[in-house]
C-alpha positions, 0 to 999 in steps of 0.5 A: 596225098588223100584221106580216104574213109572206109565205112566200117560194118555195124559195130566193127572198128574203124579203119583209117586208109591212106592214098599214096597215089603211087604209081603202077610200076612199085608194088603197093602194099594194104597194111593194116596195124590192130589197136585193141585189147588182150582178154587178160589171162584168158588165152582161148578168148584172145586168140578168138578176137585175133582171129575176128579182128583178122578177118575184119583187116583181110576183109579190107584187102589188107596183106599185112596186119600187126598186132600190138606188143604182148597181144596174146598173153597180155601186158600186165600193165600196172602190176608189180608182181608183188617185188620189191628189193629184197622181198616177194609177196605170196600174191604176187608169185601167183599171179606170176603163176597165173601170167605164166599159164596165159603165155603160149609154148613156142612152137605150140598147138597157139602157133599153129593156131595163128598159123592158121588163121594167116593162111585162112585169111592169105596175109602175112601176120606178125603177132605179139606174144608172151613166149613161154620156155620152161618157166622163163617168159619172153615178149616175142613176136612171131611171124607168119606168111599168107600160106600158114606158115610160121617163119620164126621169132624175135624175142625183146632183148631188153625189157624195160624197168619192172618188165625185167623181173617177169620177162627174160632177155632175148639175144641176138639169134632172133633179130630176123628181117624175112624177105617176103613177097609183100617186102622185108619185114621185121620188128622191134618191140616198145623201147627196143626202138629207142636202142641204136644198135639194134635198129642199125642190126635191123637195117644191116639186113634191109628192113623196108617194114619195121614192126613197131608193137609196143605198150608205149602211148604217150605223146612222145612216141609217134615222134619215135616212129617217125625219126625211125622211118627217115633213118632206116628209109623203111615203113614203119608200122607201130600197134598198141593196145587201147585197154580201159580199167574195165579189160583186166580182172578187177581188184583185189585179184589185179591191182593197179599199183599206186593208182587203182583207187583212182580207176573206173571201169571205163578208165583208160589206162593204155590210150593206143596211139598206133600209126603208119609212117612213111619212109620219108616221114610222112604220116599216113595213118594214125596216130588214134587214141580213141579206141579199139581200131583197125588203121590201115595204109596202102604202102607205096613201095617205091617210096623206100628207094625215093628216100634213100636216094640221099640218105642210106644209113647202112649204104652210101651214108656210111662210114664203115671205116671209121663206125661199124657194127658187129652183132652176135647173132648165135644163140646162147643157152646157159646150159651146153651139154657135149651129148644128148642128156636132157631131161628123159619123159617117162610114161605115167603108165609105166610108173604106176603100182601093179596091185598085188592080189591079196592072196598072193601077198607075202 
């Protein structure tokens, strides 16, 4: 297997690509994961750079391209949102107020717009957001095909440490695996990938491309992705965020809890890491950790069946008599109501005061 460099245009991220040297009779897939930086709190911008980085992938041939985990809407690294045990401090609800303004109705004129690009550019997209339901956040990501259209959602089911005093917990209605023309594709975000039964729901369904966004950039988490791929016999694309001091608001309207005294404007505070592996581990992109980037791998799908040749963990290596699994996969709501008697939109119209003439007045 060979390295082969791509020359970036001026100024643009650089782009790491993987011969596989497959054969001609399996499909090759070009996939491309986005390592960069959300514009916090400034949702118009962060769509606008998705769209410039898309086209940047899309003019490298790429067929699939993963942005990292909270792209659209941001992770907001270092804030605790002003929580402790038993109190909440008036900045910290604002800034809540401020993080929920930024997240994205799903659908929404922002889907339609993501939408749109991946049927601009003719790839399959799949995007990190901050979902917002009513005044509940999800992290999700949304999947998108190469004809603008959007296929659906999986929100994270287990947010990690003081994510879950900002995100709610997703259930088991979206844990999908779409079958599409450039393979079966799905995601898990962050530490979700470390939860065994959800990779083996995922499995269960014949994920080939496993969707790793994540926020995760310590040296541990390549080894992660790479034990995923041999158990799952899938691909395994992880995107990160690479974001310096500088990429989010400055103090004191965001602070960096315990740390922010030690932070410079070109602090690194999210070093990336982003990758492609293999279904038989091998790394075929990444990990990088110098900076914004596109990294990119031409996937050899045959290579999914030369893995599983002696190692299916849902198929001939299992043992279903002895260990199964069984997912609830129905939504749940905490509200079920026998008929229909939401919450009824009244017209402002309607509602506003006729003025009385003076004349007439009683």
């Amino acid at each position: 297997m060979s390295l082969v460099a791509a020359a970036p245009p001026s100024g643009g991220p650089i782009i790491a690509e993987v011969d596989m040297g497959a054969d001609s009779s399996a499909p090759v897939v070009r996939a491309t994961v986005v390592q960069a930086s959300t514009v916090f709190y400034d949702t118009p911008a962060t769509l606008e750079k998705a769209e410039r980085l898309l086209a940047e992938a899309a003019g490298y041939g790429s067929q699939l391209v993963v942005f990292p985990e909270a792209f659209v809407g941001g992770y907001p690294r270092g804030s605790n949102f002003g929580a402790a045990i038993g109190n909440r401090t008036p900045k910290g609800r604002e800034e809540f107020r401020k993080y929920h303004a930024a997240a994205i109705d799903v659908p929404g004129p922002e889907v339609d717009r993501l939408a749109a690009m991946a049927g601009k550019y003719k790839v399959f997209l799949v995007m990190g957001v901050i979902e917002r339901d009513g005044y509940t956040l999800y992290c999700s990501v949304l999947f998108f095909d190469a004809q603008g259209h959007y296929l659906g959602k999986h929100r994270k089911m287990m947010p990690t440490s003081v994510e879950r005093i900002i995100w709610g917990f997703g259930d088991g209605s979206t844990i999908p695996v779409f079958d599409t023309p450039v393979g079966k594709i799905g995601a898990a975000i962050c530490w979700e990938n470390r939860m065994p039964l959800l990779r083996t729901a995922m499995y269960g369904k014949g994920i080939e491309i496993y969707c790793a966004p994540t926020a995760d950039s310590r040296p541990t988490w390549p080894a992660s992705m790479t034990h995923i791929a041999l158990e799952g016999g899938c691909f395994v694309l992880s995107a990160n965020q690479f974001c310096r001091r500088r990429d989010y608001p400055p103090a004191p309207e965001y602070v960096f809890a315990e740390i922010e005294e030690e932070l410079g404007p070109d602090s690194i505070v999210c070093a990336g890491g982003s990758l492609i592996i293999s279904p038989m581990g091998t790394v075929l992109a990444g990990p990088n950790y110098e900076g914004e980037a596109l990294i990119s791998a031409d996937l050899d799908l045959g290579e999914i069946a030369r893995a599983k040749f002696d190692f299916d963990v849902v198929g001939h290596y299992a043992r279903p008599e002895v260990l199964s699994l069984t997912v609830t996969d129905n939504p749940v709501s905490a509200v079920s109501y026998t008929a229909s008697s939401a919450a009824v939109k009244i017209d402002s119209s309607q509602t506003k005061k006729k003025s009385v003439p003076r004349s007439s007045a009683v």
